[in-house]
N, C-alpha and C positions, 0 to 999 in steps of 0.2 A: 844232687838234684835229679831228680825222676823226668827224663824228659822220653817217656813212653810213649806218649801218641805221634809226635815227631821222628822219633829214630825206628818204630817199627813201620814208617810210610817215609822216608824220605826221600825213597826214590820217587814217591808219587807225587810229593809235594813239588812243582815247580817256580818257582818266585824267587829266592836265596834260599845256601845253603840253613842248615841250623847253625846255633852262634859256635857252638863247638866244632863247627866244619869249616869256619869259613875260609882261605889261604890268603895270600896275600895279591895273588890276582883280583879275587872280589874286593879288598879293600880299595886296591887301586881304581878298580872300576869305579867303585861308590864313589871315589873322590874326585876321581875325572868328571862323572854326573853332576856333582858341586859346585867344580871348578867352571865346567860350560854355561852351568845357569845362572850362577855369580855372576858370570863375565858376558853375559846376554842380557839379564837384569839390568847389568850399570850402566851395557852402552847403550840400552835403548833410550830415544828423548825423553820418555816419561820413566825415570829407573824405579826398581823393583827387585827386591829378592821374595823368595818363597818362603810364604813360612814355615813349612816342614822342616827348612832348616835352621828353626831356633832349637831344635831338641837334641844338641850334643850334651853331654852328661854333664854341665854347666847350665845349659839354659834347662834343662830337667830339670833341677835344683830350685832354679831360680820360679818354672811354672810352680812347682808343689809350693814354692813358700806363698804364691801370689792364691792360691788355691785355699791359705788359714788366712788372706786378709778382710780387714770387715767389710771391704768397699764390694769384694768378689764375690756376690750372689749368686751366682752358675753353680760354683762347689758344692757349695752346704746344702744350697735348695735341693739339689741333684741328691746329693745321700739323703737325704729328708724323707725324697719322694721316695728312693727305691726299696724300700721295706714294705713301702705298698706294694709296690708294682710286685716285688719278689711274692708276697703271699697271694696276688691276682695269678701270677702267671703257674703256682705251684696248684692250683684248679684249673688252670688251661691247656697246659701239655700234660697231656696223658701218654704222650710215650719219653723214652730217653733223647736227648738231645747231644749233640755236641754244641757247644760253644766257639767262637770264631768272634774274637774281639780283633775291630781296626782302630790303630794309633793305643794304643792301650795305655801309654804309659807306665803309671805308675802302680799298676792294676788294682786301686782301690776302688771301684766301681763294682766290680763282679763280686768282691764281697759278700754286700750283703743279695744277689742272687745265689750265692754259692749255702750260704748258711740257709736260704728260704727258699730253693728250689730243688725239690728232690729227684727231677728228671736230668738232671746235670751231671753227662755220664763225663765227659773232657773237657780241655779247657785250651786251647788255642789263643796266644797274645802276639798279635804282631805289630812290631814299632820300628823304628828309622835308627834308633837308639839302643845298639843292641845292649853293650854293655851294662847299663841303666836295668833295661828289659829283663837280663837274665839274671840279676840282683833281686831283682822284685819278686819272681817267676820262683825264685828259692825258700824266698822268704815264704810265701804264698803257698808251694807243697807242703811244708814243713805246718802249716795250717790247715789245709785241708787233702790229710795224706789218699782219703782214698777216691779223688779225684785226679784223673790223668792229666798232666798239667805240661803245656810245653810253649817254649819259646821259638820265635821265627823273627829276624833282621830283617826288613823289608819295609818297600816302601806303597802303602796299602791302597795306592792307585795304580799299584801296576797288578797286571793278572794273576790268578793267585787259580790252580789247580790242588786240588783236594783230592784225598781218596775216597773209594764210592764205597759206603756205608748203608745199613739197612734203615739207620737213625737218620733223622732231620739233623741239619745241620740249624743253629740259630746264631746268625750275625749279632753282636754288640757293639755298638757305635755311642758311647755316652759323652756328655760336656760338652754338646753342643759344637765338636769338630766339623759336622757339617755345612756349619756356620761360616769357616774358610775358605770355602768354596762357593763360586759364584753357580747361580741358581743352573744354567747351562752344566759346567762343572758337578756339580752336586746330580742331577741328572744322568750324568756319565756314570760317577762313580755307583750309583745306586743301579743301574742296569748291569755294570761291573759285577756288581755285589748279588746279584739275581741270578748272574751265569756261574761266579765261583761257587756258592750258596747250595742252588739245583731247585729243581724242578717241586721240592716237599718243604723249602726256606722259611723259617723266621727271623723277622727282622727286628731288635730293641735298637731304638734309635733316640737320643735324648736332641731337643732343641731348643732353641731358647726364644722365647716371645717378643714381643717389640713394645717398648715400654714408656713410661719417660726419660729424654733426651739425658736431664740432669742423674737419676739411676743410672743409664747405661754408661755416662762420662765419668762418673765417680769408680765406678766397677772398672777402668782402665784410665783412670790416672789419680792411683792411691796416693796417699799422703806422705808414704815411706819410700816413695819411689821405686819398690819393687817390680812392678810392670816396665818402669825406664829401664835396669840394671837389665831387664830379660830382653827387649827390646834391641837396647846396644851391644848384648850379648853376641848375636849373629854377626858384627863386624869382629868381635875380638874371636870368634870363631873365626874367620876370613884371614886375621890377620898370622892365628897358631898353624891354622893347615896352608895356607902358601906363604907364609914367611913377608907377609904386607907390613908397611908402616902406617897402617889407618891410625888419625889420632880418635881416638874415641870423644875428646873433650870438645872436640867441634862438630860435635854433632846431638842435636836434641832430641826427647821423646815425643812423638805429638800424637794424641789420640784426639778425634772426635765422633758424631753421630750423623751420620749420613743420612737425612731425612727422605729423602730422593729414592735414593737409595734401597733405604732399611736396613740399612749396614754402619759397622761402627767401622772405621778406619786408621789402621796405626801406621805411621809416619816417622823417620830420623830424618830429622831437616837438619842444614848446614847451616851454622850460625855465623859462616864467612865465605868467601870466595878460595876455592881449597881445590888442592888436586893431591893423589897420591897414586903408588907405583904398584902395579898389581901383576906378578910375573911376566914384567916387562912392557905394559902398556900402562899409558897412565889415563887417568880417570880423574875429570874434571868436575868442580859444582860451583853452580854461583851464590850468592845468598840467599838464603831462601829459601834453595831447594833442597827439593825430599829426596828418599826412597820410601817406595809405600812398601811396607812390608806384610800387613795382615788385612782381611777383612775378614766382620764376624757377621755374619747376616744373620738376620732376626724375623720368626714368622708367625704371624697366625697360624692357630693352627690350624684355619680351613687353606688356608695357601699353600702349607705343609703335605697334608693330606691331597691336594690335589698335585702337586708337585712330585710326590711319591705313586700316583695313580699314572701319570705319561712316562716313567720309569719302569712300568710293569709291574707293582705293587700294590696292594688292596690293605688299608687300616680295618684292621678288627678290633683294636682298643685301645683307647689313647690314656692318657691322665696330669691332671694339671696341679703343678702346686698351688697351695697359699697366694693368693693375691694375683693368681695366674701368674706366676714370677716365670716359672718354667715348665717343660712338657715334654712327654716322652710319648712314644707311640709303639705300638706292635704291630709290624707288617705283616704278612704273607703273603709267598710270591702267587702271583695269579695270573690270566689271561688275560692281553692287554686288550 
């Protein structure tokens, strides 16, 4: 694996090491980080884990399969649109770019900007998932060899230094992960993403619209129960990395649409009054009760566009699928 742009700046990059640097200090750290927010999650009155941490290389699995179901609209709409956006944005940038993809996953997104954009000098993936990450990142050189391609382990809300470069750098944010993030949150991370970025930034940012209640309930609670299987995946993570006896079977998936809101809300609720032993405290539920583990917020795109303007961010071109199903946007940083 070519991981060029990485190892000839890795002293600059500051965030984590590269996946092939990491020791077993960083691992420990990562999972000390897990282990606090697990365990701050469940004691608080209202519990809660993150969702960042469904994506151990299990719940990856499990997002990509929920990603070919017919209920999951985000997906498909999303590669749909970007064959447009790639041949808009190859008459937009008129100089070389690097790329800087946050949460990348499975990096089938850049795709098709990689085949339709010919200012595409690097390619930067960073995801929480490293193993997953550097899988894909091989696969992905081996397709587009004379693109500099590299992998970073990290978690794409913490700061992130770059090397200074004569080229713009342009952030990639697709599938609507902004959407996890509460509007405050999302806020954050985008003024985050304005200082790692710099002063010359573009921004591709995919989001996803607000729609009918019945769409967006269908689109997280398929019929195959793949979204439950990914869902209760983060306990059976919990239960591989501290050695837990969570029973999974007591516990159910529950999504709905937060009208209030404008958020869809997923939910493991306790189907009994249950406690379990979590390295050495235990952890109680009565019936009934959840853990909220995701929200996917949904926007206009003028609420988007304004949303992204109090962050330090100016839209210069947005575009919307079929049926306004979904929508992406091109930032550039600008003067607040």
């Amino acid at each position: 694996m070519t991981l060029a742009f990485a190892q000839e700046h890795k002293e600059e990059i500051s965030n984590k090491p590269c996946l092939n640097q990491r020791d077993n200090s960083e691992i420990k750290h990562a999972q000390q980080g897990f282990y606090y927010d697990v365990m701050n999650g469940l004691q608080s009155p209202k519990k809660s884990l993150e969702a960042k941490y469904f994506y151990d290389e299990t719940g990856s699995r499990y997002f990509d399969e929920i990603c070919q179901l017919e209920e999951y609209y985000p997906y498909k709409t999303e590669l749909r649109l970007l064959p447009k956006v790639a041949h808009d944005l190859n008459q937009i940038l008129k100089q070389r770019v690097h790329v800087v993809e946050f949460g990348a996953g499975s990096v089938h997104k850049i795709r098709p900007l990689m085949d339709g954009v010919s200012a595409i000098e690097s390619f930067l993936a960073i995801d929480i998932c490293g193993e997953h990450l550097e899988a894909c990142c091989m696969q992905l050189q081996s397709e587009f060899p004379n693109i500099k391609i590299s992998a970073l382990e990290g978690d794409f809300n913490e700061p992130l230094t770059l090397p200074e470069s004569n080229q713009a750098y342009m952030g990639f944010f697709p599938g609507s992960t902004i959407g996890n993030l509460t509007p405050d949150q999302a806020q954050a991370f985008l003024r985050s993403a304005k200082t790692t970025l710099g002063s010359k930034a573009w921004f591709l940012i995919g989001v996803d619209t607000k729609k009918s209640p019945e769409t967006l309930h269908q689109a997280y609670n398929d019929d195959k129960g793949i979204t439950a299987k990914f869902n209760l995946n983060i306990l059976q993570r919990i239960n591989h990395e501290f050695n837990a006896d969570i029973d999974l079977d007591k516990f159910e998936h529950y999504a709905y649409y937060n009208t209030g809101e404008g958020r869809i809300e997923m939910h493991l609720v306790s189907k009994e009054k249950q406690s379990f032993e979590l390295e050495g405290e235990t952890i109680s539920f009565k019936v009934g009760e959840s853990i909220h583990t995701e929200n996917s917020y949904k926007y206009h795109p003028d609420e988007f566009k304004a949303l992204a303007a109090k962050s330090g961010w100016h839209c210069t071109h947005s575009w919307l699928a079929e049926k306004n199903m979904f929508s992406m946007f091109l930032l550039r940083a600008g003067l607040e």
